[in-house]
NUDOVO-367433 format. One record per residue (C-alpha): residue number from 1; residue in one letter; x, y, z. Coordinates in steps of 0.1 Angstrom, whole numbers, padded with zeros to 4 digits, always signed. Example, Ala and Ser with C-alpha at 12.3 -4.5 7.8 and 13.67 -1.06 7.14 Angstrom:
BEGIN
[1,A,[+0123,-0045,+0078]]
[2,S,[+0137,-0011,+0071]]
END
This chain:
BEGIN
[1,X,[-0084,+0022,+0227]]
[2,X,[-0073,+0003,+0194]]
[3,X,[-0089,-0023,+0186]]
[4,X,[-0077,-0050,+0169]]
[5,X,[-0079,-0050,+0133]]
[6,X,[-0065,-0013,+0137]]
[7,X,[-0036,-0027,+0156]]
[8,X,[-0030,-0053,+0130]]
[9,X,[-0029,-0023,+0104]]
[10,X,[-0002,-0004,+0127]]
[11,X,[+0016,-0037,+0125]]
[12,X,[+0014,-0039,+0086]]
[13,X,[+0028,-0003,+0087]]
[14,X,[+0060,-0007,+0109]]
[15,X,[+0068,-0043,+0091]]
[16,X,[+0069,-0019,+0059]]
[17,X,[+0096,+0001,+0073]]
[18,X,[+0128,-0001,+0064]]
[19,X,[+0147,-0011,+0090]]
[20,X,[+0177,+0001,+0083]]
[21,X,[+0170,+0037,+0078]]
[22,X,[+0171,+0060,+0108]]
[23,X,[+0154,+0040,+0144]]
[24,X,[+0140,+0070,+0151]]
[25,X,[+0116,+0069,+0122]]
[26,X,[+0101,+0035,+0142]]
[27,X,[+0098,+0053,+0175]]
[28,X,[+0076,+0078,+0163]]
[29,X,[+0053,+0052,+0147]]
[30,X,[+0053,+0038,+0179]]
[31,X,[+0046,+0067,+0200]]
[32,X,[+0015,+0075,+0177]]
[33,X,[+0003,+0042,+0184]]
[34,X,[+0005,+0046,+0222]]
[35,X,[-0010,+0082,+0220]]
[36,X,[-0039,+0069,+0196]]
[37,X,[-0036,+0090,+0166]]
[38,X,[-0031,+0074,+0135]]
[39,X,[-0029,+0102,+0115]]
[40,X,[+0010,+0093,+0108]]
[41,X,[+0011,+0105,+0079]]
[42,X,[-0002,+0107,+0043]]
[43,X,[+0026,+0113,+0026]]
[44,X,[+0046,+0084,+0046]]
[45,X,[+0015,+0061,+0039]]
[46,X,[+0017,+0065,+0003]]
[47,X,[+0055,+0057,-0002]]
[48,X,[+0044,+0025,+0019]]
[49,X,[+0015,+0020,-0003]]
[50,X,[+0037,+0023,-0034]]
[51,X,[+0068,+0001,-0016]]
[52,X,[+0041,-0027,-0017]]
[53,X,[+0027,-0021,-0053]]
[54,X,[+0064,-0025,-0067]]
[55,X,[+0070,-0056,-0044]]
[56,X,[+0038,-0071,-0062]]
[57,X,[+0048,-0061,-0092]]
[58,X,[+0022,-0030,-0102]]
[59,X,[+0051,-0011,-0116]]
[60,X,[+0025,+0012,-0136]]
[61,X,[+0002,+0017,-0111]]
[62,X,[+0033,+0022,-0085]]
[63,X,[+0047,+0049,-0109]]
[64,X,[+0015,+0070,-0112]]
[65,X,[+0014,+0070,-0078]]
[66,X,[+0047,+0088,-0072]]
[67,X,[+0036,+0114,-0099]]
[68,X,[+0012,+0121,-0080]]
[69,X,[+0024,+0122,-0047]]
[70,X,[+0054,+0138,-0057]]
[71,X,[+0033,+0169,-0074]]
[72,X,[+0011,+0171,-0041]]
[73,X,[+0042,+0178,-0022]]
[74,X,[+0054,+0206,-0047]]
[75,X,[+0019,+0223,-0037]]
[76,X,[+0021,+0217,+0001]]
[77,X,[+0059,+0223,+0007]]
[78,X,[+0064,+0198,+0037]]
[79,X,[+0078,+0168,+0041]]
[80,X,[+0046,+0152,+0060]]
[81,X,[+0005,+0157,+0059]]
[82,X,[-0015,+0143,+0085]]
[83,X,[-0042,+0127,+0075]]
[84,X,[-0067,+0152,+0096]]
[85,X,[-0048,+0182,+0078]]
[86,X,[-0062,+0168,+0041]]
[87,X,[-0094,+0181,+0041]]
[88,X,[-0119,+0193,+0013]]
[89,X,[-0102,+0232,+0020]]
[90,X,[-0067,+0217,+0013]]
[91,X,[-0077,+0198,-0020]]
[92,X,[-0097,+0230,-0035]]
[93,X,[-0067,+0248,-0026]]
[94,X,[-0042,+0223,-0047]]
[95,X,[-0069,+0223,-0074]]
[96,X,[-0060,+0261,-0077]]
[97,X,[-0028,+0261,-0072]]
[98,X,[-0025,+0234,-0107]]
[99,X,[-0051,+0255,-0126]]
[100,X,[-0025,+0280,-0120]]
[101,X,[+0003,+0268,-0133]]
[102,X,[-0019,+0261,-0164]]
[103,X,[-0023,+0221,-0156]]
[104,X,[-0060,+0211,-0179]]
[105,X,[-0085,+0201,-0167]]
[106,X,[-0083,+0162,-0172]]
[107,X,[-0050,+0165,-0159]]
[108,X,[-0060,+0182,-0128]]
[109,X,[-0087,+0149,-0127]]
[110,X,[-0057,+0121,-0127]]
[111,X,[-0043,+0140,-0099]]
[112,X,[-0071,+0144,-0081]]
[113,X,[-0084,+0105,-0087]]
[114,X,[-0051,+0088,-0082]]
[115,X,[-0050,+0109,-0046]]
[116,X,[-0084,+0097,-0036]]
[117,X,[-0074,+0063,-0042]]
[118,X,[-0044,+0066,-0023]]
[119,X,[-0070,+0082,+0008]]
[120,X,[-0089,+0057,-0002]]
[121,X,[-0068,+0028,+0006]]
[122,X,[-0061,+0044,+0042]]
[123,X,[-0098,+0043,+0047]]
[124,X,[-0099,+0007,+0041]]
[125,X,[-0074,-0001,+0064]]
[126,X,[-0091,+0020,+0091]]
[127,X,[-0059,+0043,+0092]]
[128,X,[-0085,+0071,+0092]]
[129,X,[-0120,+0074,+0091]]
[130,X,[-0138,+0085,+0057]]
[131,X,[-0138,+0128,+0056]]
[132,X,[-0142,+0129,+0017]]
[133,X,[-0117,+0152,+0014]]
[134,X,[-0118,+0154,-0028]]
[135,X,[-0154,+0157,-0028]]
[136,X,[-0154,+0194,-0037]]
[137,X,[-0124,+0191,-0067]]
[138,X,[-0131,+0178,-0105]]
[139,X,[-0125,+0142,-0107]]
[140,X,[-0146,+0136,-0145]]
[141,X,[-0131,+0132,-0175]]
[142,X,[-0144,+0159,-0201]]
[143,X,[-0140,+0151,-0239]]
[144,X,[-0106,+0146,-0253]]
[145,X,[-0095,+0168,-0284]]
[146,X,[-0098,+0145,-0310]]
[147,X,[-0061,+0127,-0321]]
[148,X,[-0073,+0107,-0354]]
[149,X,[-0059,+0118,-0388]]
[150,X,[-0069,+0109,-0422]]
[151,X,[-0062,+0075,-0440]]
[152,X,[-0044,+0105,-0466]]
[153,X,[-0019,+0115,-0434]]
[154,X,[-0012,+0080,-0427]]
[155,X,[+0002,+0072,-0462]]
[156,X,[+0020,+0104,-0459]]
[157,X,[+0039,+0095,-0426]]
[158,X,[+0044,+0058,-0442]]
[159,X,[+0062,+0072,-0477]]
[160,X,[+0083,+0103,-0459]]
[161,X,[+0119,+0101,-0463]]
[162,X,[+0133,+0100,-0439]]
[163,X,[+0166,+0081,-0445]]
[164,X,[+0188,+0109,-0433]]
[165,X,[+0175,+0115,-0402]]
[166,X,[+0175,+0079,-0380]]
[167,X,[+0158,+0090,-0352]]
[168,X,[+0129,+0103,-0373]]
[169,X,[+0127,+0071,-0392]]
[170,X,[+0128,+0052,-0361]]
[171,X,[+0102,+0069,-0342]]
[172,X,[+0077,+0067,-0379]]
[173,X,[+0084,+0028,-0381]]
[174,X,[+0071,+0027,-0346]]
[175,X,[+0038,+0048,-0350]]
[176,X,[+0035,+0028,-0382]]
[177,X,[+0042,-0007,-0363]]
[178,X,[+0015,+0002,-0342]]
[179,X,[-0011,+0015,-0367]]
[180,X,[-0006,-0021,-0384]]
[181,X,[-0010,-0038,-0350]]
[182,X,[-0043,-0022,-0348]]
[183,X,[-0036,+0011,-0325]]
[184,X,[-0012,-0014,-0302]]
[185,X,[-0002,+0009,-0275]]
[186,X,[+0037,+0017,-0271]]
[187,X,[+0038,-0002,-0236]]
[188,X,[+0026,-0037,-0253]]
[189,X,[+0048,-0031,-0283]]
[190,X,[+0080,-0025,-0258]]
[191,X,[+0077,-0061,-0245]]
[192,X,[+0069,-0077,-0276]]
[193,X,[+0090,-0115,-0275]]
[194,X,[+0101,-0130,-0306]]
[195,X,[+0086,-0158,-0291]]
[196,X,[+0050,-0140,-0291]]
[197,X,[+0050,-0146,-0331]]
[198,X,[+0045,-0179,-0340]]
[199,X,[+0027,-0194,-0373]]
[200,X,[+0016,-0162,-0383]]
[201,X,[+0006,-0147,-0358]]
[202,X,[+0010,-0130,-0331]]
[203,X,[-0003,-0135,-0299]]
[204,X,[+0003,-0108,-0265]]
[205,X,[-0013,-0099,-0233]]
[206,X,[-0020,-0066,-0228]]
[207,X,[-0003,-0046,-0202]]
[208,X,[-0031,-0022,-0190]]
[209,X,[-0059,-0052,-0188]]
[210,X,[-0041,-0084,-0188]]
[211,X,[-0062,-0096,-0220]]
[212,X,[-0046,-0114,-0242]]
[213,X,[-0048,-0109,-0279]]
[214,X,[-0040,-0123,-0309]]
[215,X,[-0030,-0101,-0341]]
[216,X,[-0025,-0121,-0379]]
[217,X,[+0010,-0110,-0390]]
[218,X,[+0010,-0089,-0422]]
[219,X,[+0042,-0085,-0444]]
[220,X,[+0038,-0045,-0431]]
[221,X,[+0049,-0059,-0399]]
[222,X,[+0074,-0080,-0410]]
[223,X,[+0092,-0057,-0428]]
[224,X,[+0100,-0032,-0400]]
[225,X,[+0111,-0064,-0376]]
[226,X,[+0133,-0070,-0404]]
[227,X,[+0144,-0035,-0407]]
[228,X,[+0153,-0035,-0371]]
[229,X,[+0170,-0072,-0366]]
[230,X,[+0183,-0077,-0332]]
[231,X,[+0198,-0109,-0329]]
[232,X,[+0209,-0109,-0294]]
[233,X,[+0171,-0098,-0281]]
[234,X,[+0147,-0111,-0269]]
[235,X,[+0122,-0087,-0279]]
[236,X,[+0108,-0081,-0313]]
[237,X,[+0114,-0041,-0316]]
[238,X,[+0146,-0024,-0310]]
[239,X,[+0125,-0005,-0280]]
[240,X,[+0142,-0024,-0247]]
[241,X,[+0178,-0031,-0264]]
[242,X,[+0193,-0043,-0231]]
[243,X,[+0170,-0076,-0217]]
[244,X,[+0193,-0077,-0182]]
[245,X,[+0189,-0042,-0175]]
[246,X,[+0160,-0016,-0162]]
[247,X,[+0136,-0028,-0188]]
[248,X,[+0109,+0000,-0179]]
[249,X,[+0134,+0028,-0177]]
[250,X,[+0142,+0020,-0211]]
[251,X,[+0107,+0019,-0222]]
[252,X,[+0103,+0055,-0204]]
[253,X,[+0129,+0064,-0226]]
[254,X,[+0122,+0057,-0258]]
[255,X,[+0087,+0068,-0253]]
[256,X,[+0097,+0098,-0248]]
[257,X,[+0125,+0099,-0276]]
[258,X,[+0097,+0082,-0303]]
[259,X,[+0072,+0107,-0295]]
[260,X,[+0093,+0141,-0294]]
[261,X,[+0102,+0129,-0329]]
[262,X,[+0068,+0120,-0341]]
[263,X,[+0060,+0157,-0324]]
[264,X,[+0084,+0171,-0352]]
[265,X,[+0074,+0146,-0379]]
[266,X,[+0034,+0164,-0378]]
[267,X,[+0049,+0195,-0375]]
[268,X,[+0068,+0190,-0406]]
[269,X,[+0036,+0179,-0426]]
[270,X,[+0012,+0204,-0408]]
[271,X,[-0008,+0188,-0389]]
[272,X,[-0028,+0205,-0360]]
[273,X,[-0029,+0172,-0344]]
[274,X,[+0000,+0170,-0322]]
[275,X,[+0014,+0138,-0333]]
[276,X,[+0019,+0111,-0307]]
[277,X,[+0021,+0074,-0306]]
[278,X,[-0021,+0073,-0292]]
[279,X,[-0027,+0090,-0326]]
[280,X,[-0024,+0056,-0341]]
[281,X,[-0047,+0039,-0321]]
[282,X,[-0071,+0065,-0325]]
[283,X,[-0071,+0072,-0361]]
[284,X,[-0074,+0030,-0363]]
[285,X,[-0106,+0030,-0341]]
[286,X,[-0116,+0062,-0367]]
[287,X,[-0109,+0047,-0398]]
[288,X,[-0127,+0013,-0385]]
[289,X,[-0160,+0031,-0374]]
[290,X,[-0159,+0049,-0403]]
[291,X,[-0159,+0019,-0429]]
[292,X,[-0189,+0005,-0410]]
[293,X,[-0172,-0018,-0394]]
[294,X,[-0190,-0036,-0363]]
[295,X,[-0185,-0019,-0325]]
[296,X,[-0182,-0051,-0313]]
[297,X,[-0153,-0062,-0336]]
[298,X,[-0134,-0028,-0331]]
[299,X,[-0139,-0039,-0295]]
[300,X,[-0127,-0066,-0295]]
[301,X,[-0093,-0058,-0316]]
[302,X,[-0086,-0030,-0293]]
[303,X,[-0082,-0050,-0264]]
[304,X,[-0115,-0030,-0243]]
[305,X,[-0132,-0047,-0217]]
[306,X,[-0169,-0041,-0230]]
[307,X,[-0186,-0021,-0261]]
[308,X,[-0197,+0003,-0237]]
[309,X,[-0161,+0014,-0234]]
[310,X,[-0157,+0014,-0270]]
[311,X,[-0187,+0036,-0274]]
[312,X,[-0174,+0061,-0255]]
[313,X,[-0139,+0060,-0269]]
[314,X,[-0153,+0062,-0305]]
[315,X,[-0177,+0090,-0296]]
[316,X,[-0149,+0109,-0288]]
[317,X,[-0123,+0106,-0316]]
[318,X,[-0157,+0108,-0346]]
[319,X,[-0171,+0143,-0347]]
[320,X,[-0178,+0141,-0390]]
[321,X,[-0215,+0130,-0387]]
[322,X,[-0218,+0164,-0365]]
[323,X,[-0196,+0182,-0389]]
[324,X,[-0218,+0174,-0417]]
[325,X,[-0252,+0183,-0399]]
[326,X,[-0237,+0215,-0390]]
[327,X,[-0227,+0226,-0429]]
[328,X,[-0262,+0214,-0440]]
[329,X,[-0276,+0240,-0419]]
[330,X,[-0249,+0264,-0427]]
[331,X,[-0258,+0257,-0463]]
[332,X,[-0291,+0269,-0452]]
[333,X,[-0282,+0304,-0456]]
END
């Protein structure tokens, strides 16, 4: 027998229908009801669950989601998963089947996180009862390869020429932009207003966190805005160009665009660092740490929640304290 908060969750699930797509889809949902399973689906579940996320307006969180969801399918090759059928066995075996196609290992971990949080959410709603299905999978997060470059790189990427090739110079203003704005990630630069600089500075929230920050505008800045005048936007970088249309397709895009060119720009000078948009913020945190300056301040400039946070993140991008011990010992023989 259902009880009640269970019926008011089967209720939630039919209202999220669409009701104009095939009846049939509601008959079945109802016929599950009446039989008592409520193992309807995982698959069908998640698209709900992400329906809702866009409707409240957790477009990133919405989109990882689909990722996911959409490279679980590519493993299990059917159209629906019963909740019963995702069991610890399944998620060992999509584990394998990713390590074969030579996803890494962190990788592997988003997929394997975001999915639990997905099962997760079912739980809480008493769709299904909790099986721990993911419990036997990799869901850390092992060191990063660090992604900081020298202060040296930095003026190198600053004084290319780059004239003749747009695209290039556009996607090196951008990494530049965002080394000056203290590692400001590529999202938060995207939907930058004009009207977010005022008096000198300027002030944004960030889109990962919600905090709000507040950067002191520097004539580096300015002269890139300036570079990139657009008059008929809104927004302060030449990133979303159209304000009425699909605002985080266009974002998607030039993401994409900016760092395939970066890609090429640190393969042109050398590096083994693939270069990337992130490497800005990282080789900001680097360079901060590195001239002694306060965890707490790099903190707080960075936009982390606590100093625990940026302990971690800086103990991953630093390794030249370990460097050096090492070639003092190796000077040792």
């Amino acid at each position: 027998m259902l009880t009640k908060q269970t019926n008011l969750n089967w209720r939630s699930r039919i209202e999220d229908l669409d009701y104009q797509s095939d009846v049939r889809r509601v008959d079945a949902v109802v016929e599950q009801i009446c039989s008592g399973d409520s193992a309807f689906g995982f698959f069908t579940f998640a698209q709900q669950l992400i329906g809702r996320l866009r409707r409240a307006g957790k477009q990133t969180t919405a989109d990882t989601y689909t990722t996911v969801i959409n490279s679980f399918k590519r493993f299990y090759c059917q159209d629906e998963l019963r909740f019963s059928q995702l069991d610890s066995l399944l998620a060992v075996e999509y584990e394998a089947w990713l390590k074969g196609r030579g996803v890494c290992k962190n990788t592997i971990s988003f997929y394997m996180r975001n999915l639990r949080a997905i099962y997760n959410r079912a739980v809480d709603e008493q769709l299904v009862a909790q099986h721990s299905p993911f419990k036997h999978v990799y869901t850390g997060i092992d060191k990063t390869v660090k992604r900081a470059v020298s202060i040296q790189t930095i003026r190198q990427i600053r004084e290319m020429e780059l004239s003749a090739q747009p695209l290039m110079d556009y996607a090196r203003d951008l990494f530049m932009f965002s080394f000056y704005t203290r590692g400001m990630s590529f999202i938060d630069m995207a939907f930058l207003r004009k009207s977010d600089l005022q008096h000198g500075m300027l002030s944004y929230c960030r889109q990962k966190t919600n905090q709000r920050l507040v950067v002191k505008w520097e004539q580096f800045m300015q002269e890139i805005v300036d570079k990139y005048a657009t008059a008929d936007n809104p927004y302060l970088l030449p990133i979303i160009r159209n304000a009425h249309g699909d605002t985080r397709r266009q974002y998607k895009s030039a993401a994409h665009l900016v760092n395939c060119k970066l890609k090429k720009l640190g393969e042109q000078l050398g590096l083994t660092v693939p270069l990337t948009t992130y490497v800005a913020r990282h080789t900001w945190a680097s360079l901060a740490l590195s001239r002694n300056i306060p965890i707490s301040t790099i903190s707080e400039a960075m936009g982390h929640g606590s100093e625990t946070t940026t302990r971690i993140y800086l103990a991953q991008l630093d390794t030249s304290a370990v460097d050096a011990a090492n070639a003092t010992v190796l000077s040792l023989l």
